[in-house]
C-alpha positions as CSV (number, residue, x, y, z in Angstrom):
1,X,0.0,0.0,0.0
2,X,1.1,3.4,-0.9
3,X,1.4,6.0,1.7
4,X,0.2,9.4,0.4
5,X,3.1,12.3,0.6
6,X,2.7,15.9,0.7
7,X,3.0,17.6,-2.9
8,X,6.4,19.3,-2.1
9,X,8.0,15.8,-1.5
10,X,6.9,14.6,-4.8
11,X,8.3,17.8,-6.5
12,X,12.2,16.9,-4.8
13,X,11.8,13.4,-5.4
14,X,10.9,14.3,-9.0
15,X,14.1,16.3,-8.8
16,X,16.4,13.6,-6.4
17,X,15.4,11.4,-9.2
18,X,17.1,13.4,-12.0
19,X,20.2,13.2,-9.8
20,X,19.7,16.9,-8.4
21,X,19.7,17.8,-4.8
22,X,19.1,21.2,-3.0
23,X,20.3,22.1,-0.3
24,X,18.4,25.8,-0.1
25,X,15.6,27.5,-1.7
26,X,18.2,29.5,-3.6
27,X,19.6,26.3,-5.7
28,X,16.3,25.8,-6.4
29,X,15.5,29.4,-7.5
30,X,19.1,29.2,-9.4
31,X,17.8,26.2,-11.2
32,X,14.1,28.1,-12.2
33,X,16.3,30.3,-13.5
34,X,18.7,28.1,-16.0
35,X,15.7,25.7,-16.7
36,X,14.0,28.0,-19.4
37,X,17.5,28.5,-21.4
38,X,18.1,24.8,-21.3
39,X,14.5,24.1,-22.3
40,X,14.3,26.4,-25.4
41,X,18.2,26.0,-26.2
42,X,18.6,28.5,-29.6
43,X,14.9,29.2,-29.5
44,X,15.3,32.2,-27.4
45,X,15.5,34.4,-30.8
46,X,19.5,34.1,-30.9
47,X,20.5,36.4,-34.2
48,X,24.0,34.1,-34.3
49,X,25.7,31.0,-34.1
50,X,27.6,32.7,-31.5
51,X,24.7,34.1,-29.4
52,X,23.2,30.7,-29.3
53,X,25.9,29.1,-28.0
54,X,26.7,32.0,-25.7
55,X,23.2,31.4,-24.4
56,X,23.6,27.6,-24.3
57,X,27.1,27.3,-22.8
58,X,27.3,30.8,-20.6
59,X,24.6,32.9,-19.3
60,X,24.5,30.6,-15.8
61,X,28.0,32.3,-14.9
62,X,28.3,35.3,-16.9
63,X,24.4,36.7,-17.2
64,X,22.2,37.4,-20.1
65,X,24.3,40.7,-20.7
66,X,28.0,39.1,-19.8
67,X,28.6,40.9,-17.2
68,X,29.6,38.3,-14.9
69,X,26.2,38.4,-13.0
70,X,24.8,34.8,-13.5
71,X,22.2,32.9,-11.0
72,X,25.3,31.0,-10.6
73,X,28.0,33.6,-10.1
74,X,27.8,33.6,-6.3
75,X,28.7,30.4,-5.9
76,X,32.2,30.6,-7.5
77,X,35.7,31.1,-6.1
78,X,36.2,33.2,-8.8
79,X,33.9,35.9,-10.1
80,X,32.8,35.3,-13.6
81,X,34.4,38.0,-16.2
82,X,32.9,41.1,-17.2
83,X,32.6,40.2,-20.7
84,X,31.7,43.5,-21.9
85,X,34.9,44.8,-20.9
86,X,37.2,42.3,-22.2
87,X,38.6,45.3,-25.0
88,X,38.5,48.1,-22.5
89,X,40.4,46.5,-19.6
90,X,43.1,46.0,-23.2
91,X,43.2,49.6,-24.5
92,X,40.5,49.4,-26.5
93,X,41.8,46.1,-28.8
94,X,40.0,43.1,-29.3
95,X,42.5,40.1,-28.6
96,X,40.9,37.3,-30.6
97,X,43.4,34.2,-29.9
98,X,43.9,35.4,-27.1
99,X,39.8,34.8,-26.3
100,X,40.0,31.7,-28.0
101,X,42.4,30.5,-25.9
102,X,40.3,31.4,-22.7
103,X,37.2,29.1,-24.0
104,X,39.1,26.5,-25.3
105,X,41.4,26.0,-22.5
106,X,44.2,25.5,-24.3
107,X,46.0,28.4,-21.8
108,X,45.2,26.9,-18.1
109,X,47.4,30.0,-16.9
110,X,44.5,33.0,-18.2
111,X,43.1,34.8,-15.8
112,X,40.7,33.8,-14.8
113,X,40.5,30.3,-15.2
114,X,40.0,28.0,-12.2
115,X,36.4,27.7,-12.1
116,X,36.0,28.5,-15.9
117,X,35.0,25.1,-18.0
118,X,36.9,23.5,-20.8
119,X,34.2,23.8,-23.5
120,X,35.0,20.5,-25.2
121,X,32.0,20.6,-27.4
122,X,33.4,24.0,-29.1
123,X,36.4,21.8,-30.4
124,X,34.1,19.1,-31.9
125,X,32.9,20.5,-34.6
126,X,33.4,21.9,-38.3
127,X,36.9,23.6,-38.9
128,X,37.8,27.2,-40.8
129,X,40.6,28.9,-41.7
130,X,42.0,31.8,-39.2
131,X,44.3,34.1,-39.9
132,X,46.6,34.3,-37.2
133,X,48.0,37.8,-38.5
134,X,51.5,36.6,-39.0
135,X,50.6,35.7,-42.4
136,X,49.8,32.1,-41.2
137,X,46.5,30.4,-41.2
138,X,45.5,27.9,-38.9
139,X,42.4,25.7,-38.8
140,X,40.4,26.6,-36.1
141,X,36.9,25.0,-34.9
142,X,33.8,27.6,-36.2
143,X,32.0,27.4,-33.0
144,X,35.3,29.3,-31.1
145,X,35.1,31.6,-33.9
146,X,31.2,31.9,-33.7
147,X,31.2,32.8,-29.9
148,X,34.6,35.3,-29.8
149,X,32.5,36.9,-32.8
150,X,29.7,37.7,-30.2
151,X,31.5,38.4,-27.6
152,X,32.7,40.9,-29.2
153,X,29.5,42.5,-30.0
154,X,29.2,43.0,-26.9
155,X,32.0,45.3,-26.3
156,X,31.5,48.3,-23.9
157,X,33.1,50.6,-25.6
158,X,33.6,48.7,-29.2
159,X,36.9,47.9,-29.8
160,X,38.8,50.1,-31.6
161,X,42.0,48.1,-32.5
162,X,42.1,44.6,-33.1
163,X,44.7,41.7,-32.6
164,X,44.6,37.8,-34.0
């Protein structure tokens, strides 16, 4: 015979099931948050490759705007990035390997890094031709070139220089 439970234990069994856990109501508001973007993924009326995936992959840490103001933001060692900085805080020029490099992973010793994800899905993917302003092109996957593209549209002021 089963024993009738209150509705709210249904709703974190539901959730214990999925393998999630809470351990106050501010995971759980955290998680009403994300839910949405996960749920509608590039449907949220992305105008880019880049946006989509920024939405997909970023917003949680870095907020809708990339200002480092994600639901999950306070929980970090290390405060996410202002991403609308990123050509300000560099005199005004727009460092793309250098960005690259951050999302990829590839340089473990960029600032800041320890709570920052290896975005391994970026890397799996179809490859293009970057010029890497030394009059040597590399291949490089599209997504990494897709998000650094948006990121820097979101440049507070827009760059005014720019760097491979």
């Amino acid at each position: 015979m089963n024993a009738l439970r209150p509705r709210s234990s249904i709703r974190v069994d539901f959730w214990f099931r999925l393998g999630l856990t809470f351990e106050s109501r501010s995971t759980v508001k955290q998680l009403l948050f994300v839910v949405p973007f996960i749920a509608l993924g590039s449907s949220l009326g992305a105008d880019s490759i880049g946006e989509t995936l920024f939405l997909e992959n970023c917003v949680t840490c870095h907020g809708i705007a990339g200002q480092g103001d994600g639901p999950n933001a306070r929980g970090l060692d290390t405060a996410p990035a202002d991403l609308t900085k990123i050509s300000a805080q560099r005199g005004g020029v727009w460092p793309m390997l250098e960005i690259i490099s951050i999302i990829d992973g590839y340089s473990r010793n960029t600032v800041p890094r320890e709570d920052m994800p290896v975005f391994e899905n970026f890397l799996d993917n179809e490859m293009v031709e970057f010029d890497t302003g030394n009059g040597v092109d590399i291949l490089v996957p599209s997504k990494l070139i897709e998000i650094v593209n948006y990121l820097e549209t979101l440049q507070n002021p827009p760059p005014s220089r720019y760097v491979p």
